[in-house]
Structure formats: structure tokens, C-alpha cells
NUDRENDREN-747948 format. One record per residue (C-alpha): x, y negated, z. Coordinates in Angstrom, 1 decimal, decimal comma. Layout:
<rs>
<<X Y Z>>;
...
</rs>
This chain:
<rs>
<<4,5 -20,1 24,3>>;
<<1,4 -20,6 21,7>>;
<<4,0 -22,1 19,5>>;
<<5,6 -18,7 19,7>>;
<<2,7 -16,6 19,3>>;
<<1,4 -18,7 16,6>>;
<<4,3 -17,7 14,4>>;
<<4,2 -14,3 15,3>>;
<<0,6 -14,6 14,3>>;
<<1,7 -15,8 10,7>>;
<<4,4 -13,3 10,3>>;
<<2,1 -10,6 10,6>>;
<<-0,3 -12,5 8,7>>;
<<2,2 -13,2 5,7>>;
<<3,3 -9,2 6,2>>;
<<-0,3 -8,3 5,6>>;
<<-1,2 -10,5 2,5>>;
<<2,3 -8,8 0,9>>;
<<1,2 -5,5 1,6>>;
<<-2,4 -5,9 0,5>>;
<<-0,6 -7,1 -2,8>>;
<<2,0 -4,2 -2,8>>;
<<-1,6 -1,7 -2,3>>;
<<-3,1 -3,4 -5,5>>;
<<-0,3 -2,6 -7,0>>;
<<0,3 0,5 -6,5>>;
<<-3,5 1,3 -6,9>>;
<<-3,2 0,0 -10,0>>;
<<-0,2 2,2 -10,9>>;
<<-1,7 5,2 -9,9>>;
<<-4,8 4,7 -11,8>>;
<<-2,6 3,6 -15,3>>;
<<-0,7 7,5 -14,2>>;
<<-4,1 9,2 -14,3>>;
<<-5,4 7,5 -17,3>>;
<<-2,4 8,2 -19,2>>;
<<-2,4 11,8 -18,0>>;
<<-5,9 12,0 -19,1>>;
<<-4,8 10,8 -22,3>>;
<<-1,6 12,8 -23,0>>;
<<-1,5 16,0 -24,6>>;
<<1,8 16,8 -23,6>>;
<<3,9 19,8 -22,3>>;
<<3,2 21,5 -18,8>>;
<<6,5 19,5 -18,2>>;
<<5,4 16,3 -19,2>>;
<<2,1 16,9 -17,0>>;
<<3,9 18,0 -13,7>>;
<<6,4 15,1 -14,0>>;
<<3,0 12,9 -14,2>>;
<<1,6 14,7 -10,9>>;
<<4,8 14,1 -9,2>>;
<<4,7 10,6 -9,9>>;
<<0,8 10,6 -8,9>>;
<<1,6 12,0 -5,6>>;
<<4,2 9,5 -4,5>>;
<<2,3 6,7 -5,3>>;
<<-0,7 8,3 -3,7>>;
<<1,8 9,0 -0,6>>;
<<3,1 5,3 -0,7>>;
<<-0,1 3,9 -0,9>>;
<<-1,2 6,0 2,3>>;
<<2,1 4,6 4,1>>;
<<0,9 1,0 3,3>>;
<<-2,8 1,0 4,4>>;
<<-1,3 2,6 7,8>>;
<<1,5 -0,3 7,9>>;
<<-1,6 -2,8 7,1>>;
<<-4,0 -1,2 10,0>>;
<<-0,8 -1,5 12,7>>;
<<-1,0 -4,9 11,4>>;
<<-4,2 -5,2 12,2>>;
<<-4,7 -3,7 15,1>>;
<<-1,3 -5,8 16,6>>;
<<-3,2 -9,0 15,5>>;
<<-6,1 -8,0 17,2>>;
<<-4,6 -7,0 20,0>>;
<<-3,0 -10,8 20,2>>;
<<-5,8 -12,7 20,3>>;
<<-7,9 -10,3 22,7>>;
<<-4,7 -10,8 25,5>>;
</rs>
């Protein structure tokens, strides 16, 4: 039984450090998108194709740190029971 819920305990732990590292990521992408917004001078078309892209990063992101506090919270809730 602790066997068991020792590997579920690193499961969850290996599923948070991969999507702490798919947040940097993705952080990092969105922040590359705004700079080169910042730094474009292009059409209107150009600059809502770049706030598209913003917002699905920004919407992926939000769906990681969500997955990452379940995550949490189910670890938590392991070693509390």
C-alpha cells in the first residue's frame, strides 16, 4: 500500500515539474509575442494575428497553473489522509 501511494506520489510529482516547465515556457513565449508586437510596425492584420496568438498562450498558460494547483492540492490531500 505505501509502495502504491509512493508512486502515485511521484507521478504527480513528475506531472508537476513537466508542467512547471511547459508554464516557463509558454511564459516565455508570450512575453517574446509582446515584445515583438511592441517592436513591429506592421499592418492591423499582422497585429491581430499577434493578439490572437497572445491570447492562446495566455489561455494555455491559465489551463496549466489550474492543472499544476489540482496537482497540488491532490498531493496535499495524500499526505494529510
Amino acid at each position: 500500500m505505501y509502495g502504491k501511494i509512493k508512486r502515485e506520489s511521484d507521478d504527480l510529482k513528475r506531472d508537476i515539474r513537466l508542467l512547471n516547465q511547459e508554464n516557463e515556457r509558454l511564459v516565455k513565449q508570450l512575453e517574446q509575442a509582446r515584445v515583438g508586437q511592441q517592436s513591429m510596425v506592421g499592418t492591423d492584420k499582422a497585429s491581430s494575428q499577434n493578439t490572437a496568438g497572445d491570447k492562446d498562450v495566455a489561455r494555455r498558460l491559465k489551463k496549466r497553473e489550474l492543472e499544476c494547483q489540482a496537482l497540488w492540492e491532490t498531493l496535499r490531500d495524500m499526505y494529510s489522509s
